[in-house]
N, C-alpha and C positions, 0 to 999 in steps of 0.2 A: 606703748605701755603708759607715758605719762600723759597723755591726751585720755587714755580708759580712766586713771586713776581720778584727772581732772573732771572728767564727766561725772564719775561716783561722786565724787564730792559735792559737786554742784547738783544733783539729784538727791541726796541721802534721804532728803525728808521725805521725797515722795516712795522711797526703797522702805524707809522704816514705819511710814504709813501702812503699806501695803501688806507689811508683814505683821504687824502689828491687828491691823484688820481681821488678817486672816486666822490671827492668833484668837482673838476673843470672838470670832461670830465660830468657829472649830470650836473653842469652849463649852461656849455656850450652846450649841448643838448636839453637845456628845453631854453636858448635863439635863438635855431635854431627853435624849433616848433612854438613859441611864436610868434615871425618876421616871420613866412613865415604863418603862420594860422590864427594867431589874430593881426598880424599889430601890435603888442605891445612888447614893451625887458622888462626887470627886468633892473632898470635905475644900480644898484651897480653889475651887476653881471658880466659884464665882466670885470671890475675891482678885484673883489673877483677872479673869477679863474685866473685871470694876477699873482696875491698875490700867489694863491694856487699852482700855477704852477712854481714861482721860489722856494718857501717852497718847493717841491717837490723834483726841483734840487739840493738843496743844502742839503737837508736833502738823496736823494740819493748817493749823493758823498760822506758823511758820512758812508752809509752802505756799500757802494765800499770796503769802506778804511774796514770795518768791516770784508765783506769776502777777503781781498788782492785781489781785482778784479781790481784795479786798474794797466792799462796796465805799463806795465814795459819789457826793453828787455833785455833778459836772454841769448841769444843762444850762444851768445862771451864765457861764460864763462864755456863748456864743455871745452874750450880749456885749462883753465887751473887750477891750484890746486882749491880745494874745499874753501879753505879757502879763497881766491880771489872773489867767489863770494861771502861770507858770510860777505867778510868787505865792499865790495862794495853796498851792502843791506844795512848793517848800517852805513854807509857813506848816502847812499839818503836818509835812513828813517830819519838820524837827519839833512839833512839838509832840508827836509821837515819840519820837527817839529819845525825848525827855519823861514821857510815863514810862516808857522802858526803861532808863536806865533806873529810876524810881525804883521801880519794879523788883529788878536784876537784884540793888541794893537789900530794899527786904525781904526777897524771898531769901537771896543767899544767907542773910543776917538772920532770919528765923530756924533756916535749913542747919547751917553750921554753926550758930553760937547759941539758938535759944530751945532746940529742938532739943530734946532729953533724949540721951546715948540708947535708954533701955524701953522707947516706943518702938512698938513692932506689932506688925500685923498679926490678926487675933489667929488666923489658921495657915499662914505660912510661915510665920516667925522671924520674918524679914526684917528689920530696920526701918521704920516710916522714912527716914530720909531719904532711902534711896528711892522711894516715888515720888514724896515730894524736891527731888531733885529737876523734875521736868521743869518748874516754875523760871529757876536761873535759867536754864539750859535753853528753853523756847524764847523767852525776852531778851535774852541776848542773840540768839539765831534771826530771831525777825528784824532786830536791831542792824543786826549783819547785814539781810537783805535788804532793807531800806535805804540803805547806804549802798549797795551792789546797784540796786535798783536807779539811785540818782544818780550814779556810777556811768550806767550804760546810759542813760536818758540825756544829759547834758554832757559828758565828756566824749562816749563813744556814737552820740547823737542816734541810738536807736530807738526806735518810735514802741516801746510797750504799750500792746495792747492788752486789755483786758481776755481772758478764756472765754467767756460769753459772748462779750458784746464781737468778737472775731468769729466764733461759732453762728451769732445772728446775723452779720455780713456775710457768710458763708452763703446760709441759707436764703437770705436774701437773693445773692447773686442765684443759685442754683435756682429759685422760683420764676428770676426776670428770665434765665437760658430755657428752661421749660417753655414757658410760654410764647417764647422765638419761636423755638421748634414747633410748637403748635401753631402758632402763626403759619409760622412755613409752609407744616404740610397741609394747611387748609387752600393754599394757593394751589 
């Protein structure tokens, strides 16, 4: 049960992504049948996936930062000692962590002291804060995982690799195994 729990956690953003996704491309499909078959919209729904669709983004950049898929260029630093690029990694990871917390600070200071009580969304009547609430909520999440991220990389010494460039090794490897096999059965 606490190993489920810990996996939810460490997963959420890709949970709330996905639902979230699903939430505004559903919206937006069922306002395309709606207007084109019955002459009628859902009057808050392209409003709702407008919401759903920046929640998406920012709760994606979150998970970026989760898997270190966030683009970064690397190639300068075959050139030279290992240790070159490992302080130049923690050189941007903290001066990221310093637009973040930047960040964290104004968005929260515009969310909670400067944002006027009575803005609300023009057709669901909602409270603007509570969308502009993603702003805190992902700068500090991605904050989290950068810190998770150097975490596992220098203390618990696991080697992060990036989702692509491990999908390209993949593929790689599977193109050299193919052409064995063809090797082979030509003998």
């Amino acid at each position: 049960m606490k190993n489920n729990l810990f996996k939810f956690i460490d997963n959420i953003e890709s949970y709330l992504c996905q639902l979230l996704l699903v939430v505004f491309v559903v919206l937006l499909f069922l306002q395309i049948v709606l207007r084109n078959i019955f002459s009628y919209s859902i009057p808050w729904g392209d409003e709702l996936a407008t919401y759903a669709f920046v929640w998406f983004a920012y709760l994606g950049a979150v998970y970026a930062t989760k898997m270190s898929a966030h683009n970064r260029v690397t190639f300068q630093f075959k050139f030279f000692p290992p240790w070159v690029e490992v302080f130049c990694a923690v050189l941007t990871d903290l001066i990221w962590i310093g637009f973040n917390a930047f960040f964290v600070y104004l968005s929260y200071d515009f969310v909670f002291n400067k944002m006027n009580l009575f803005w609300k969304s023009q057709t669901m009547g909602v409270p603007m804060k509570y969308f502009y609430l993603i702003l805190p909520i992902a700068f500090t999440a991605m904050t989290l995982r950068i810190i998770q991220n150097n975490y596992l990389r220098f203390v618990k010494k696991v080697d992060l690799i990036d989702p692509e460039a491990k999908a390209l090794e993949e593929m790689t490897k599977g193109e050299k195994a193919g052409e064995n096999n063809q090797a082979m059965g030509e003998k």
